[in-house]
N, C-alpha and C positions, 0 to 999 in steps of 0.2 A: 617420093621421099628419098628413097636410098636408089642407086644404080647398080653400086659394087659394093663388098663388103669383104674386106681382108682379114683375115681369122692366122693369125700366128699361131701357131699350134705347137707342142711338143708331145712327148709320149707319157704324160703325165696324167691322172686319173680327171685332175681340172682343165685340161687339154678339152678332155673328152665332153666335158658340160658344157666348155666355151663352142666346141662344136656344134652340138645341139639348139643349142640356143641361138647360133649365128644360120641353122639349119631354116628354127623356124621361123626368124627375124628377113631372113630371104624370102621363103618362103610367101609372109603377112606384108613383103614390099614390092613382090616381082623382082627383086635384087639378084645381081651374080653373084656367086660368091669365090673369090680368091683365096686359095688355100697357102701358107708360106709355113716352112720348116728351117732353120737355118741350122747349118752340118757347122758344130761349134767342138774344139780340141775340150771343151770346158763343161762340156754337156757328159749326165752321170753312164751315157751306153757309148760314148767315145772312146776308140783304144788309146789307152796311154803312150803317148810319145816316149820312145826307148831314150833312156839315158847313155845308152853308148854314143849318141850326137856328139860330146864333147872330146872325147876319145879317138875318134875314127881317123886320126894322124898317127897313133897310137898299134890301133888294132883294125887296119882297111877292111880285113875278111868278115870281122865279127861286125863291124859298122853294118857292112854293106847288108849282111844277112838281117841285122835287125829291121834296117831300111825297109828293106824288101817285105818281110810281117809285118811291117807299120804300114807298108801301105796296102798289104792285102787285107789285114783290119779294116783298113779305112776303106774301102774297096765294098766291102762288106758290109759295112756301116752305112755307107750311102745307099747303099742297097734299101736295107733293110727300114730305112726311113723313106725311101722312094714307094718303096711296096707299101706303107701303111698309108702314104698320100693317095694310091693309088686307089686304096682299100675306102679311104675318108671321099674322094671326088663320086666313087662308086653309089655311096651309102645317101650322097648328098642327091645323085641323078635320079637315083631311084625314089627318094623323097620326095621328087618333082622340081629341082632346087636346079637353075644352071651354076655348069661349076664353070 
């Protein structure tokens, strides 16, 4: 029936049941399952883009500083969505499930 099954996920509590469910839909088909997160500036655990961007002709020193924590956020944030993929492929192998 199914080979692969791509499961978009977020960090959302409905994330978590579309997981489950694509768990045991794997599972009941012999299926892989492909796990995908997409790192969105738009998403609610994204660092907010510093507003000194427009300014930095303005203010070089404070630009750059802000720069620099936006992307150590960001840094952080990829992290920390990589570690729960990591956490999700885990949960899925142990299930019996290939990830």
């Amino acid at each position: 029936m199914f080979s692969k099954i791509l499961v978009a996920l977020d960090h959302s509590e409905t994330a978590l049941v579309v997981f489950n469910q694509a768990v045991e839909l794997a599972k009941a088909t012999d299926a892989h399952l492909m796990l995908l997160h997409i790192l969105s500036t738009d998403d609610q655990d994204a660092p907010e883009v510093p507003t000194t961007f427009p300014s930095m002709y303005y203010y070089p020193g404070l630009s750059a500083t802000s720069i620099e924590m936006y992307q150590k956020q960001w840094e952080t944030y990829k992290q920390t969505a990589s570690d729960i993929l990591k956490t999700q492929v885990e949960a899925a192998q142990l299930a019996g499930v290939a990830v």
